[in-house]
N, C-alpha and C positions, 0 to 999 in steps of 0.2 A: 833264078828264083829258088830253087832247089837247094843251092847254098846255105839263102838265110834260113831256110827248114831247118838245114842240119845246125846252122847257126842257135838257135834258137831253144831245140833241144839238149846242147850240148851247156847252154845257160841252166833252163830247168833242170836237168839232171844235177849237174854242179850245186846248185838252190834246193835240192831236194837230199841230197848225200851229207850235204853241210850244213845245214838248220839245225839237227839237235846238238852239233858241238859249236855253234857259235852264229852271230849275225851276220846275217848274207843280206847285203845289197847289189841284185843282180841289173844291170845295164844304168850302172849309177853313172851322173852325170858330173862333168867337172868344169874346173873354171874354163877363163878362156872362149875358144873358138868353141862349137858345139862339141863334144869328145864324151864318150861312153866307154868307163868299164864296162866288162863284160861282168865277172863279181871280184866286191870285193868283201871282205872277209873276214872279221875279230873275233878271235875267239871268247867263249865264254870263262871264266876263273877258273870251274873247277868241273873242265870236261872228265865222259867215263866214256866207256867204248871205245877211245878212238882205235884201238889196232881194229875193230871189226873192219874200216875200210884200207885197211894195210898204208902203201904208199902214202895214198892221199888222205888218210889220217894223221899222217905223221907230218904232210904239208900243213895242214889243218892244225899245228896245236900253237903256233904263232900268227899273227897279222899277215893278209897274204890277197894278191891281186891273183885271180887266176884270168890269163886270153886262151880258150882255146881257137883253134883253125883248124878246121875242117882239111884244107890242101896244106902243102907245102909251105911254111911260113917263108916271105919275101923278107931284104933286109931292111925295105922300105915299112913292112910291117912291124918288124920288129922296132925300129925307132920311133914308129908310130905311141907302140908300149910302153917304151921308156919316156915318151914327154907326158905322154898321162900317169906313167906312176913318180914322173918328178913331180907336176903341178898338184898329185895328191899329196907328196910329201912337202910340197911347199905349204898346202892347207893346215896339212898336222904338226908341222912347227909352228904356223901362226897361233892356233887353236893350242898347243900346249904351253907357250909363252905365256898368253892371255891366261890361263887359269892354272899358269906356275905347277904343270906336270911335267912328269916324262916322257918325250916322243918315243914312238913306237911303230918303227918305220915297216911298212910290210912288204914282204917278199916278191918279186914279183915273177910269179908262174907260165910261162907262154907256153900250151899246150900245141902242140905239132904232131901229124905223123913221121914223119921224115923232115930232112932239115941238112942240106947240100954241105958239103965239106967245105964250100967258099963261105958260103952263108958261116959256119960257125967259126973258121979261120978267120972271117974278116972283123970278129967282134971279138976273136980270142976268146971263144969260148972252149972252159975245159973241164974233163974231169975229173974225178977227186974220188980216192982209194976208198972213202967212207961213204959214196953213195953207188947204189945201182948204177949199171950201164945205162945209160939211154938219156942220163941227166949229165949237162952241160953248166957249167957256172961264168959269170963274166966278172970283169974286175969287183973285189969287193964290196966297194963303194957304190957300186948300179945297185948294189940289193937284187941282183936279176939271173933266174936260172930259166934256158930252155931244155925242155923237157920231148923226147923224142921219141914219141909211142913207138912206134915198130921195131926201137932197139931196145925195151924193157926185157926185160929175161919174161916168158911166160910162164908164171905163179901166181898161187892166191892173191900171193902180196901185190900185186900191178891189176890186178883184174879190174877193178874200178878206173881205172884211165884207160888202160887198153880196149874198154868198150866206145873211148871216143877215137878212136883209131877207124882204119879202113880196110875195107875189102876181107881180106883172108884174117889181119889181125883182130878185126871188130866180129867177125865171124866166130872164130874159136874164141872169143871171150864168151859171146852170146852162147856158144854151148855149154862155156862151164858155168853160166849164168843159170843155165835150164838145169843142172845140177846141182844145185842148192836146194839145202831143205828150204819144203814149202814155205816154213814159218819163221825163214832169215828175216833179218828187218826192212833190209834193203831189195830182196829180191822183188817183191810185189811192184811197188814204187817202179822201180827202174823198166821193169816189164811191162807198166802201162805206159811210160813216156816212149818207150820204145817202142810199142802200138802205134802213139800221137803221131812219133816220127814215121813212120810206114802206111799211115794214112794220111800224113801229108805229101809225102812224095808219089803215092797210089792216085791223089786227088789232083798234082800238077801234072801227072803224066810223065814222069820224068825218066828221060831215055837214057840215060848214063847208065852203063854197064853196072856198074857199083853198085850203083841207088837197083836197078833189078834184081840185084842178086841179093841186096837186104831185104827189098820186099820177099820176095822167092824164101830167105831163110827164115823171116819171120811169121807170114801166114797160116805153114801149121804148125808152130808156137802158140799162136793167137788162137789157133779154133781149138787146140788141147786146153788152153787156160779158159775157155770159152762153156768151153764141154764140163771142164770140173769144175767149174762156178754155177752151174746147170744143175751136175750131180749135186752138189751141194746143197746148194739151196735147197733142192726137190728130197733131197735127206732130212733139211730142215725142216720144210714143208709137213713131210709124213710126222715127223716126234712131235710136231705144233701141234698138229693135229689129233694125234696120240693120247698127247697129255690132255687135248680137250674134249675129247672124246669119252677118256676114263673123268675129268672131271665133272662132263656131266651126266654121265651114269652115277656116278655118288651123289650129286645133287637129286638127280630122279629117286632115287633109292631114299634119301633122304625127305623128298616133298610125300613118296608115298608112307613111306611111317609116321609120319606127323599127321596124314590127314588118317590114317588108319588109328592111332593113338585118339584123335578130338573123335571120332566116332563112339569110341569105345567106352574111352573115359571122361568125356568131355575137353570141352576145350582148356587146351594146354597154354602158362606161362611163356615170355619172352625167354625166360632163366632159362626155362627146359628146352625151350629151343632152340638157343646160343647152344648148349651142352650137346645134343642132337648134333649138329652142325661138326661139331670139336669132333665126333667118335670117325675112329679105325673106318675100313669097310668090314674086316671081320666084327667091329662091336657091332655097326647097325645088323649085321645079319644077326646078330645075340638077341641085339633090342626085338627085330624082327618076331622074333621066337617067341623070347620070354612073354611081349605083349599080349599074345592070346589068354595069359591068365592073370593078366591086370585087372581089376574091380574097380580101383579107386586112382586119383592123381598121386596118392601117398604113395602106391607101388611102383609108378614110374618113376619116383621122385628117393627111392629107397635103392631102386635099380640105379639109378643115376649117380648115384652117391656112393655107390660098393665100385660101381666099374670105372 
């Protein structure tokens, strides 16, 4: 059960980092027998930010199937990937025929923590002086790279995949996660799905050492983010209160010079009282004053027009 939690998360997350640079279809379906992407991917024309998510931004700026796996990818899973991301390519040749464009075959991503030296030798996976360690390519033609969290070098640039990793690697990414200015774009987002995930595995019970020691890393994470959404608000609270506070002190201030004004002088115009309304708090306290030597509505109406 615990599995599809981390399953599940590691979709949303991926759906949530990937939506402003382009459309995500997460657990899309394909032809055939029943088969689900996990997502997949097109980018939009004319993306901006992509380095803010480093690595996977730069996955991100072409058509792209991403599977991650929670465990060890099998090589049964793996060919599992490759007949869905053919039958997806067999769609989009149909589809660009039909409306005489050009296919645009997408990448396909299989997200791992580890990934056995049989496993990559038996697909001839390899790799290539122009990408990070930890990515694997197979023949051309597959369109198909696995990617091997726990061999990424640990830097900014990986941090956004290395939190789909495990144990010690999804740990030190989660701290330099908590090291980000508050008002990153992605840090919020990704800190509340990382919640969902620690209260779904808090709610199965889940005894795997792993799954305890994220809940364990994550808890006072959660009650710090807890606490200063708390402060916060209760900051907001007070200035709300603040402002309406002094607003209606000016309004009181203001109903009592108007009824003190109709005593004196008679009852006052709309006009003058629209204009009342408009003054300072230092004019009413003017108004205030000067009214004691009003006679006539002409003298408010004289004051009203100088100040």
């Amino acid at each position: 059960m615990t599995r599809f939690i981390h399953d599940q998360f590691a979709k949303d997350y991926l759906e949530e980092l990937l939506k402003p640079l382009g459309k995500v279809e997460a657990a899309s379906r394909v032809a055939g027998e029943v088969r689900e992407i996990d997502v997949l991917f097109t980018p939009f024309p004319n993306q901006t930010n992509v380095e803010i998510l480093g690595l996977l931004g730069k996955l991100a700026t072409t058509p792209a199937i991403f599977e991650p796996f929670r465990n060890p990818v099998s090589t049964e899973e793996i060919c599992d990937c490759l007949l869905k991301s053919l039958v997806v390519r067999g769609a989009l040749r149909r589809a660009a025929k039909r409306e005489q464009t050009k296919i645009k075959i997408p990448k396909l991503w299989i997200l791992t923590p580890t990934a056995s030296k049989n496993t990559l030798s038996g697909f001839r996976a390899i790799q290539t002086p122009e990408w990070l360690k930890g990515i694997y390519f197979l023949a051309d033609s597959l369109h198909t790279a696995l990617i091997v969290i726990h061999q990424l070098p640990p830097t900014p640039e990986t941090l956004w995949l290395r939190l789909l990793g495990r144990e010690t690697v999804q740990k030190r990414a989660i701290d330099e996660l908590e090291t980000l200015p508050i008002n990153h774009p992605y840090r919020k987002a990704t800190l509340e799905l990382l919640y969902n995930l620690q209260q779904g595995l808090a709610i199965n019970n889940s005894q795997e050492r792993a799954d305890q020691e994220l809940i364990m890393r994550l808890a006072p994470l959660y009650q710090q983010d807890r606490e200063r959404t708390r402060q916060e608000g209760e900051q907001q609270g007070l200035q709300q209160g603040l402002q309406q506070g002094l607003q209606q002190g000016l309004q009181q201030q203001q109903h009592l010079i108007i009824r003190q004004l109709n005593r004196r002088i008679g009852q006052i115009d709309s006009l003058s009282i629209q204009k009342i309304e408009e003054l300072s708090v230092g004019k009413l306290q003017e108004l205030g004053e000067a009214l004691l030597d009003f006679t006539s509505v002409t003298d408010l109406e004289t004051w009203l027009n100088f100040h």
